[in-house]
N, C-alpha and C positions, 0 to 999 in steps of 0.2 A: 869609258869601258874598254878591257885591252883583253884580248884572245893570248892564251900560252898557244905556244907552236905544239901538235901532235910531237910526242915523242915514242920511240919506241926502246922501252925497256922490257924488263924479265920480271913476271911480278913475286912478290915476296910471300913465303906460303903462311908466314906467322904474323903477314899483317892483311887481312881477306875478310872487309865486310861483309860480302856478297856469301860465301863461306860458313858467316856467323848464323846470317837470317836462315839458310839452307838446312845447315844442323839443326835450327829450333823450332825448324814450322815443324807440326804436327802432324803435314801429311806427305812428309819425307819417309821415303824407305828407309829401312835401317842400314842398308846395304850402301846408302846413298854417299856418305861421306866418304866410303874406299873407293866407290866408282868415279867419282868426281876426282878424285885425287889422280885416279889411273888417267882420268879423261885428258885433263891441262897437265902432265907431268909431274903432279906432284907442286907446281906452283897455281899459284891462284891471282888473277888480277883484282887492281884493288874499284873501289865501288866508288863510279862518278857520280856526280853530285846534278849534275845539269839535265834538265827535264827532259831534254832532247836526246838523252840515251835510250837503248832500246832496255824494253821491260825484261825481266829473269826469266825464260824460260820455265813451264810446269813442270815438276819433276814427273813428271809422267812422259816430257818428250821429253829429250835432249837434242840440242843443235849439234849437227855435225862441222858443222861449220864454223869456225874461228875466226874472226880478222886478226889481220896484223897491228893492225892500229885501233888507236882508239883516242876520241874528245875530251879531253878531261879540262875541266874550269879552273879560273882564275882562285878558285876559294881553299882555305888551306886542306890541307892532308891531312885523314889522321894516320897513315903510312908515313915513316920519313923514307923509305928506298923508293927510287923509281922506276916507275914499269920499265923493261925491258923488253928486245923483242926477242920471240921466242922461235926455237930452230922448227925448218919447215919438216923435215923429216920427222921430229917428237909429233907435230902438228898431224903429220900423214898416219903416223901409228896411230894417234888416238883415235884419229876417223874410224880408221879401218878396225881396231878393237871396240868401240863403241856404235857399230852400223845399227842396233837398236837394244831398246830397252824390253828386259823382262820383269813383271814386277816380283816379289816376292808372294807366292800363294799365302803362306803362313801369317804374312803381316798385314793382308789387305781382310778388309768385312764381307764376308757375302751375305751376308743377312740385311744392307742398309736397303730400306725399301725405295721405290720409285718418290716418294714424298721426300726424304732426307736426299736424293741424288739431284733432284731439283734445288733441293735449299743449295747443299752444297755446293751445284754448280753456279747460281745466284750468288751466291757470295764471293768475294773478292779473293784471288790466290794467295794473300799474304795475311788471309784470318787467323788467326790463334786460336790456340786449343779451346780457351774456354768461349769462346764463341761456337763450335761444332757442337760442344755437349750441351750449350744453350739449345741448338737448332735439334740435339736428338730429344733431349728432356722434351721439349714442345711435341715434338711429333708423338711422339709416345703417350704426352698428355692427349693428342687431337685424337688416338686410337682410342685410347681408352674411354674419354667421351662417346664417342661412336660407338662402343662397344654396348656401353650401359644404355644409350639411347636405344640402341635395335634390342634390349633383353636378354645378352648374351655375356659370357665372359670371354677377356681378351683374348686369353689360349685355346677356345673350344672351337672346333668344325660346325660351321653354318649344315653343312649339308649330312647332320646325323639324326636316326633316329632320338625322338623323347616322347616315351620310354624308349626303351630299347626292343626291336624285334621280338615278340614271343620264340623261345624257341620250343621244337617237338617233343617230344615228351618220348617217343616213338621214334627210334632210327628208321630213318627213309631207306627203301628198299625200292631202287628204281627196277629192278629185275620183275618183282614181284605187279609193279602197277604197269610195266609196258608189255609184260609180257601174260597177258591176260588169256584166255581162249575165249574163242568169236562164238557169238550165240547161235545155239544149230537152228540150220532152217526148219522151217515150220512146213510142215507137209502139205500141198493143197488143197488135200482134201480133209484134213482136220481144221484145215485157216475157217473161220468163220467170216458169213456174208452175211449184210442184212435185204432183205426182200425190198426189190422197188415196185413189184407188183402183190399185189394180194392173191392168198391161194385160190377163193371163192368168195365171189359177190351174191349175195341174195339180196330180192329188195323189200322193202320197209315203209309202204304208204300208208300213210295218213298217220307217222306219227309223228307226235308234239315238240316241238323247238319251245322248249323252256328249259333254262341252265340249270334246274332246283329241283327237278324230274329224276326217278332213279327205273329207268326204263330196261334195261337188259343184264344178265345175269346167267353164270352159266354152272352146271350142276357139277356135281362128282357122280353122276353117271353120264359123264359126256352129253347131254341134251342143255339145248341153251333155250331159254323163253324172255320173250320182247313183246312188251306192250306196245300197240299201235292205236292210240285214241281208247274206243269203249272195247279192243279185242285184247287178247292175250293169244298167242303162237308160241308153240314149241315144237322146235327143229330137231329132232334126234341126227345127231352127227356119225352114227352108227349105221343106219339105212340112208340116212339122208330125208326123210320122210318126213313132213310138217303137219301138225295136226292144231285145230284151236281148241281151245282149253275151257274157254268164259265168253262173256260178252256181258258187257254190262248194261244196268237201262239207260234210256236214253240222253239223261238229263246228269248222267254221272260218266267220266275216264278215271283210265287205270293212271296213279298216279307213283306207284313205286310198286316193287317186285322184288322179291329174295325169295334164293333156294335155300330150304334145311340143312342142314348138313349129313344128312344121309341120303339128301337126292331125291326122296319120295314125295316129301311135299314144297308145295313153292305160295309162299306167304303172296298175298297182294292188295295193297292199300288202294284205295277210292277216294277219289274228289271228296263226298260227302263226310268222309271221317270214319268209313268203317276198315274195317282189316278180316279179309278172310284169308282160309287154307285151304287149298285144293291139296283132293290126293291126284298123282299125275298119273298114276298108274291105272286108275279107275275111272279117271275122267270125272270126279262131283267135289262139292265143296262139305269140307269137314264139319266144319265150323266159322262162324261171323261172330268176331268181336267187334263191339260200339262203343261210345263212351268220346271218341274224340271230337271236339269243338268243328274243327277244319279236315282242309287236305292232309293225309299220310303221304310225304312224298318218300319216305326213306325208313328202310329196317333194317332189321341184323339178330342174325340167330347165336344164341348160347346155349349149345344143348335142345334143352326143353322150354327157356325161355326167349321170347320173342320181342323184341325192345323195337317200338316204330315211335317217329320223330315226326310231331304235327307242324304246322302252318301257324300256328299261335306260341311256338316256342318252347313246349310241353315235350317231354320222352315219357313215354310207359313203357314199363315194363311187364307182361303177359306169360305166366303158368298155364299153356296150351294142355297142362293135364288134369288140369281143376276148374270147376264149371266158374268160378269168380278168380276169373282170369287175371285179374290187374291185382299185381303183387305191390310196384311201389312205382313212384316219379319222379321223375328226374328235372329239377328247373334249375335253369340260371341263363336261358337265352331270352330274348326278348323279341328274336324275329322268330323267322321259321329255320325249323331244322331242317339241312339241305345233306349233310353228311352225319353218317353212325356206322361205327365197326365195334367188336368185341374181338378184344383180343383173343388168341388160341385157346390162350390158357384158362380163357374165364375170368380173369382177374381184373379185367381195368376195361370200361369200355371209353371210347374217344367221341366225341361228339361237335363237330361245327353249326355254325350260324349264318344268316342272310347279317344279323350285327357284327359280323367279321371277328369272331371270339372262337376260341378252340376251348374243350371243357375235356379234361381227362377225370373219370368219373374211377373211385375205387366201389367195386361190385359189393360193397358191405357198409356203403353211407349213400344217402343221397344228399350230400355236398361234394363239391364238385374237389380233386383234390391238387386242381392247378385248372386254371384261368389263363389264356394266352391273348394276347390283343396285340401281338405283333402283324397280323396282316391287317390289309388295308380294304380290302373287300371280301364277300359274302365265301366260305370257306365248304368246297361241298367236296374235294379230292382226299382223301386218307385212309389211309394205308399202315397197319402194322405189319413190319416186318418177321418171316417166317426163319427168318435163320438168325435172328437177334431179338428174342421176345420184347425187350424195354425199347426198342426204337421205333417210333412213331412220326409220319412221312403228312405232312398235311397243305396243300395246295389253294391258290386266293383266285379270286375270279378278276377280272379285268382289268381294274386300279389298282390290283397288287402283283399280279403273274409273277410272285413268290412262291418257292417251294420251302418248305422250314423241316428240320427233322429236329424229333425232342426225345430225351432221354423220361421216359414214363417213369422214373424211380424216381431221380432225383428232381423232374421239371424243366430241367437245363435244353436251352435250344444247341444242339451238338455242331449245325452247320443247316447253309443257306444256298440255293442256287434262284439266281434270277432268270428265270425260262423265257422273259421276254413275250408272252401271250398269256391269255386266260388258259387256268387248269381246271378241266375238268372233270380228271380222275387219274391216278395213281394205281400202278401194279408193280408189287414186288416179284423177281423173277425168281423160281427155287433153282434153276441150274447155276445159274451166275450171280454172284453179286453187282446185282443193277435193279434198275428202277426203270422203269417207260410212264411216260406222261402223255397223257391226250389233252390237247388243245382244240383253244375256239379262236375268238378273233385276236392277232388278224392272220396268225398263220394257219392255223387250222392244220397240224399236223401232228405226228407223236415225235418223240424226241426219248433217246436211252442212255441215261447216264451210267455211270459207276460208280461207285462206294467204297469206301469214303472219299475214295480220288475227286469225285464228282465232275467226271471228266465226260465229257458228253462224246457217247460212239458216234453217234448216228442218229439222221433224220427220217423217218418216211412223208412222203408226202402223200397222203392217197385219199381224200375226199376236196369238196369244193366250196364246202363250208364248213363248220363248224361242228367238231368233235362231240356227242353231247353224250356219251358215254362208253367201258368199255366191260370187259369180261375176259377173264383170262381162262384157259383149260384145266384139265384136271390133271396133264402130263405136266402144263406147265410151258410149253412150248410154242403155243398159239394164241396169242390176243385178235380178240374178235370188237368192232370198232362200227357203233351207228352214230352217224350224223346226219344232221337238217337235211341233206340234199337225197334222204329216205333211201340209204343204201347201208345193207351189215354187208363186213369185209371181214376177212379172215386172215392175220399174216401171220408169219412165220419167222417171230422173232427171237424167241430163245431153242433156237432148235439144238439140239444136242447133241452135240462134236462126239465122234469115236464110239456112240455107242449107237445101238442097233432102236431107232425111235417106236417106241408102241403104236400101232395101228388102229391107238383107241380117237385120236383126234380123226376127221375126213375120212370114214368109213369103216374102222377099228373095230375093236369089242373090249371093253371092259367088263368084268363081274360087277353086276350089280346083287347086293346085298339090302338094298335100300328098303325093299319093302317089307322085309322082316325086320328092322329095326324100326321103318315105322309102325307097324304094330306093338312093340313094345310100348313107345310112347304113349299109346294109350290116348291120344285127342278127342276130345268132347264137344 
C-alpha cells in the first residue's frame, strides 16, 4: 500500500463531484449553486475518495474555513486536472463575503410540523427527495388516523362550538341593561313587620287537646266564641267583655262550633251527635238537630244550609228553615270527618278525613267530584281561597306536614309546600296574597308564606305546645291562635300598610246588621 504525496493544485470547476451531489439534494437552496460558486471562486475541488475525509458540510452552514491542502487516495480520478492551490487572498474574500448564511424565505416550508422535523433531522444529510416525501406522506397518514380516531376532521378546530353558539335574535343593548335605575326605598313606615309578641293573651282552661276538634271561630261581627270542655265563651272584641253562651250536661262536650254568616247565630256540635243553634244576641237555643251516629267535630255554613261532619264519616247536610232538616249526605270517607269548608260562592264544598282523603264535593251531587289521597295523614286544615274562587289550600297532620293547593275546576294539584310539622289550620289573608299556617308538633308555631312564590315570610313563635286551632278577623288583619298549653293569643299579621286600620278588631265598632238577617232566615 503506497500514500500519493498531498499536492497542491487549483481545482477544475467542470470536473466537481462534490458540486454534483450539492445541486441534487433536495434540501439545497436554489440560491446555493451561485453561492457556492462565489464562495471557492468560481472553482471547485474535486471529491476524495478516502473515508478519512471530513463529511460535506449542511447547506444550512457553510464553513468559513478552507484548507490549503487536502488527502486525496491512491485510487483513480474521475477529474483528469489536478487540484491546485488556490490564492490566499480569493481565499480571504470568500470568507469575508460568505460570514453567514441567510436562507431563502420563499424556498423554505413553514408549515413542516414538529413530527416531519424530527424524521427529517433523523435521517441522514445525503437523503433524496423521494425519501422526504415518503417521511411527509407517513406523517400525514399518522394525522389523519389520529384525526378519525378522536372524531374529528383533519382541518377542523378541536376547540369549536358543535352546534354553533345560538345567536340573539335581539341586538344587545348594554346601555339599556347597565344602565337601569335603583329600586326606590321603601318608606319605614310602610315596610311591613311581623309581631314577635301577641297583641292580647286571654286564657282558655280546661280546653281539649284533640287534633279532630273544631273549637274557635270568629264572627263578622267581630265577637269570637271557643269551646272549653262542656262551656261555650264569647268574647266581644268591641267592649272586650266575655259572656258564656251554653253549658252542656255533664256526660257530653262541645265538640265543634261555627259562626253563620251574618254573625247572629253560632251552630255547635256535641259529643253525642246533636247540632244546635244559638242565637247570640238573645242568649237561648234555636233549635237542636239529631240524627247523627257520633261526635260532630266540624261545620260549615252556606247561606241557610248548614253541613256538619260526623265521627263515623258521614256529612249532612241541614235546611235550618224547614222543620225536616236533613236535605242530603254526603259519603265517601270512612274515618271521621276532621275538616269542611263551602266555598263563597256556594258551589263546591271541600271536605277531609282522619283516612287522609281530601273530597271536593259539587253542591248538586252527592258524589264526590275529585278524590285526593295525596296526603299521608288525617287532613283537618283547608282553606278556600277568597281572591281566587277555584284554589283550594288543604294541610296533613303529622306523617304528612304537607300543604297541597288544587285547582277545584279542573282537580289538578297547582303546587306543594313541605311545612315540616303537623297542620292544623289554614287562613287565607284578604290584604296580601299569603297564607299563615298553624302548627303542632314539633314546632308548634305559625309560618306565612306567599303565593304562588311560596316563599315563606316569617315565622312566629308564640305558644309552648301545640297549635290546635285558629280564627282569623273580619278586617282580615288579626289571627287569633288557641293551643294545649290553654291560652287565645291575638297577632297582628296581615296588618294593613298605608291605610288608616278599622278599629273594629281590639275595641273597634263594627255595624252589625246580623240580627235582622237573622230573622229573615226564619229558623225553626
Amino acid at each position: 500500500m503506497s500514500f500519493s504525496t498531498p499536492v497542491k493544485t487549483r481545482r477544475s470547476a467542470h470536473c466537481t463531484p462534490r458540486q454534483s451531489r450539492l445541486d441534487s439534494s433536495p434540501l439545497t437552496p436554489r440560491n446555493y449553486a451561485a453561492l457556492s460558486s462565489s464562495y471557492f471562486g468560481g472553482s471547485r475541488r474535486n471529491s476524495p475518495k478516502t473515508s478519512i475525509h471530513k463529511q460535506i458540510p449542511s447547506p444550512l452552514k457553510l464553513d468559513n474555513y478552507l484548507p490549503d491542502t487536502t488527502l486525496v487516495g491512491t485510487g483513480p480520478s474521475s477529474c483528469a486536472n489536478t487540484p491546485k492551490r488556490i490564492a490566499k487572498k480569493q481565499i480571504f474574500r470568500a470568507s469575508v463575503q460568505g460570514d453567514r448564511f441567510i436562507p431563502s424565505r420563499s424556498s423554505s416550508s413553514t408549515t413542516m410540523t414538529k413530527l416531519e422535523d424530527d424524521n427529517s433531522s433523523s435521517s441522514s444529510n445525503g437523503s433524496t427527495r423521494s425519501s422526504v416525501s415518503s417521511s411527509a406522506t407517513n406523517s400525514y397518514e399518522y394525522q389523519s388516523s389520529v384525526a378519525e380516531a378522536c372524531g374529528f376532521a383533519l382541518n377542523q378546530r378541536i376547540l369549536t362550538f358543535k352546534p354553533e353558539a345560538p345567536q340573539s335574535k335581539k341586538p344587545i343593548d348594554l346601555r339599556s341593561q347597565y344602565n337601569r335605575p335603583l329600586k326606590p326605598a321603601v318608606n319605614a313606615q310602610l315596610r311591613r313587620r311581623l309581631p314577635t309578641n301577641a297583641e292580647r293573651i286571654l286564657d282558655a282552661p280546661g280546653i281539649r287537646d284533640d287534633y279532630y276538634l273544631n273549637l274557635l271561630d270568629w264572627s263578622c261581627n267581630n265577637q269570637v266564641a271557643i269551646g272549653l270542655d262542656r262551656d261555650l265563651y264569647v268574647w266581644n272584641a268591641e267592649s272586650g267583655s266575655v259572656s258564656s253562651l251554653l253549658r252542656t250536661t255533664p256526660d257530653t262536650y262541645i265538640s265543634g262550633l261555627k259562626w253563620s254568616g251574618d254573625g247572629a247565630y253560632v251552630a255547635v256540635g256535641l259529643s253525642d251527635g246533636d247540632v244546635q243553634i244559638w242565637d247570640v244576641e238573645e242568649g237561648e237555643k234555636v233549635r237542636s238537630m239529631t240524627g247523627h251516629a257520633a261526635r260532630v267535630g266540624v261545620m260549615s255554613w252556606d247561606r241557610h244550609v248548614l253541613s256538619s261532619g260526623c265521627r263515623d264519616g258521614s256529612i249532612w247536610n241541614h235546611d235550618v228553615r224547614i222543620a225536616q232538616h236533613k236535605v242530603s249526605e254526603f259519603v265517601n270517607h270512612e274515618a271521621e270527618v276532621c275538616g269542611l269548608q263551602w266555598r263563597s260562592d256556594g258551589s263546591q264544598l271541600a271536605s277531609g278525613g282522619n283516612d287522609n282523603l281530601v273530597n271536593i264535593w259539587d253542591a248538586r251531587s252527592s258524589t264526590p267530584k275529585f278524590t285526593k289521597t295525596n296526603h299521608k295523614a288525617a287532613v283537618k286544615a283547608l282553606a278556600w281561597c277568597p281572591w281566587q274562587l277555584n284554589l283550594l289550600a288543604t294541610g296533613g297532620g303529622t306523617f304528612d306536614k304537607q300543604i297541597h293547593f288544587w285547582n277545584g275546576t279542573t282537580g289538578a294539584r297547582v303546587n306543594s309546600i313541605d311545612a315540616g310539622s303537623q297542620v292544623t289550620s289554614l287562613q287565607w289573608s284578604t290584604t296580601y296574597k299569603e297564607i299563615v299556617s298553624s302548627h303542632g308538633y314539633p314546632d308548634n308555631n305559625l309560618s306565612i308564606w306567599s303565593y304562588p312564590t311560596l316563599v315563606k315570610n316569617g315565622e312566629i313563635q308564640g305558644h309552648d305546645t301545640r297549635i290546635l286551632g285558629s280564627a282569623l278577623s273580619p278586617d282580615g288583619s288579626t289571627l287569633a291562635t288557641v293551643a294545649s298549653d290553654e291560652n287565645l293569643k291575638f297577632w297582628k299579621v296581615f296588618e294593613q300598610i298605608g291605610k288608616k286600620v278599622s278599629s273594629a278588631v281590639m275595641g273597634g265598632s263594627l255595624a252589625s246588621g246580623g240580627k235582622d238577617i237573622a230573622k229573615v232566615m226564619m229558623i225553626r
